[in-house]
Phi, psi and omega in degrees: 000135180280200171296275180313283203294316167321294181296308161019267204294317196310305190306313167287311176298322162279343189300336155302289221278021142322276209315308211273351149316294198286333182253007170273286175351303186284312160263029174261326177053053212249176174260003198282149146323122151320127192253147190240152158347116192272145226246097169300159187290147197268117181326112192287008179237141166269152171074196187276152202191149187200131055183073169333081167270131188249142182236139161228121182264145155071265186227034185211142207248128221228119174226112189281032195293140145316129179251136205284129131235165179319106202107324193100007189276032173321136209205004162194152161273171202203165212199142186234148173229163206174094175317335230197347179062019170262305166237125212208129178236143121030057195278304167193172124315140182211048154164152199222080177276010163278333167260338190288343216230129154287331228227000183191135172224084093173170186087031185296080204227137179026111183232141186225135178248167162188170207242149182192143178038014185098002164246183184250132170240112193253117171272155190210156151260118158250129160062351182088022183214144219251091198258145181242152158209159182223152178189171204263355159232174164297290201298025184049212336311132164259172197245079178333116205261019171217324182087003186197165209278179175300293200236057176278129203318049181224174187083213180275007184269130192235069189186131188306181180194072139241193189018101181276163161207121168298132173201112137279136180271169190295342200264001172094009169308129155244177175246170130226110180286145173196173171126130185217139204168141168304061190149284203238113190255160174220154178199141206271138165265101154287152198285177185278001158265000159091333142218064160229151194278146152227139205078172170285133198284156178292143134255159205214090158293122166244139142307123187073359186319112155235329175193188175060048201260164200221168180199135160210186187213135181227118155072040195021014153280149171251134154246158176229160194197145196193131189293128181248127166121196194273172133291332183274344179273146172278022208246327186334111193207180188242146192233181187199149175186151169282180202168151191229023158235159129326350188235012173109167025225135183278144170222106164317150161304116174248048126234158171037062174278008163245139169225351163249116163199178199310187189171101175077258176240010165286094195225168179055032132351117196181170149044051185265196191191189211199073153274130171294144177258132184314149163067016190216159174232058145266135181212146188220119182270152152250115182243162147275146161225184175305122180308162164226119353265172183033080182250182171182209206271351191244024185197092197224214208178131152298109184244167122265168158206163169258162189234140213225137171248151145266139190336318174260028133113359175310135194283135141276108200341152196228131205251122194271330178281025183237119166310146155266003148216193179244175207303134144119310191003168169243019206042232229259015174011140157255146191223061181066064162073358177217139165307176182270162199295156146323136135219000000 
């Protein structure tokens, strides 16, 4: 979808409540300027969309989403690509899990990819169980890689195993981060074929943990970052801490410990992800919010935004009513494995 058709669409959705700004205006007949409704940024996915994962392969930038039905009965994924984190097209389906899958038809939720060895490995939630496929592009089609789930609520796992998150460490260690909980997240050392667990899981108390945790490393920090509330609430936001293992214990922020969260009709802010642009300490969350207008918690929309440090590397709060870029941008380019210089 471009630029102009976002706005479009962004334009057709507000314009009532325009018109009906301006004729409020016009029948006060006061002499002060009309101030008219400041305008959120326009969803970077066409239709509903939710709990984003952004990835970057090679010189392309990848968005994994929940595609939103009703309920959360959600039943299969799909893939978005982006040269440029500006324009963003449609690529495919790519698992089906009413055909795909032995072991889950329905309940398809926050799926995450990563790359190893020339191949793509993708975790998805089914059934509330947690499953990997592999393929030979970020664009699938993937293969359900067991025939049976990954992960599931049993054992030592003392966490739902939903929203998987993939992390290779610099030493070539991998994770899989999971968990929806008062609290308490878990996480897997994977073996170096990507699925099979080795060991027993970790448990990891955040502060405020309810789902969606996300880990990356800046700079020899580990960070973490995780959705607080229900998805249906509008209050859904996001909170963070560090750390100097991969494997904890993460310590909140104790400033601007929400650094995403609603603003105006921009709501249920959540359930983001974190890409680096290669070779830059430029950084971008893809988050969800409530569709505009009349969204909610089973009907929402895909943003980005940027995301910022301050010198001493403390994230700074992220505004859901601010684009992160502006109309004619050129976004994020990969130029031979790198981003474009600082400007």
């Amino acid at each position: 979808m471009s630029v102009s058709s976002r706005t479009q669409r962004m334009t057709r959705c507000l314009l009532p409540a325009l018109l009906a700004a301006c004729a409020g205006q016009a029948a006060a007949q006061t002499t002060a300027p009309a101030v008219l409704p400041t305008l959120p940024p326009a969803p970077i996915l066409e239709g509903y969309t939710a709990d984003p994962s952004i990835r970057v392969f090679g010189d392309t930038y990848y968005l994994y989403p929940t595609s939103d039905k009703d309920k959360w009965q959600t039943t299969d994924f799909s893939v978005w690509s982006s040269k440029n984190l500006v324009d963003w097209k449609k690529e495919r389906m790519i698992l089906d899990v009413t055909k795909d899958l032995k072991w889950g038809k329905v309940e398809a939720w926050a799926p995450d990819a990563i790359a190893r060895n020339g191949r793509y490995y993708f975790y998805f939630s089914a059934e509330r169980k947690i499953g990997v496929a592999t393929a030979a592009s970020p664009t699938g089609p993937f293969v359900d890689a067991l025939g049976a789930p990954l992960v599931t609520r049993t054992g030592k796992v003392n966490t739902n195993t939903i929203d998987p998150y993939p992390f290779i460490d610099d030493d070539g260690q991998a994770y899989l981060y999971f968990g929806n909980s008062n609290r308490i997240a878990n996480v897997f050392k994977l073996k170096p074929d990507m699925v099979t667990l080795d060991g027993d899981p970790v448990e990891m108390r955040i502060h405020q943990f309810r789902e969606g945790i996300v880990v990356f490393k800046r700079k020899g920090v580990y960070y973490f970052m995780w959705s607080i509330d229900d998805a249906r609430s509008p209050n859904y936001r996001v909170g963070w801490g560090t750390a100097t293992s991969p494997l904890g214990p993460v310590v909140a922020a104790d400033k601007d410990f929400i650094v995403l969260q609603k603003n105006g009709p921009a709501v249920g802010t959540a359930h983001h992800s974190v890409v680096n642009v290669p070779g830059t300490d430029r950084w971008y969350v893809a988050y969800h919010r409530h569709a505009i207008p009349n969204g909610n918690g089973y009907t929402r929309e895909t943003l980005l935004a940027r995301m910022e440090f301050n010198a001493d590397g403390s994230i700074k709060p992220m505004d859901p009513m601010t684009a992160p870029f502006r109309p004619g941008d050129v976004g994020e380019p990969i130029v031979n494995g790198k981003g474009l210089p600082d400007r």
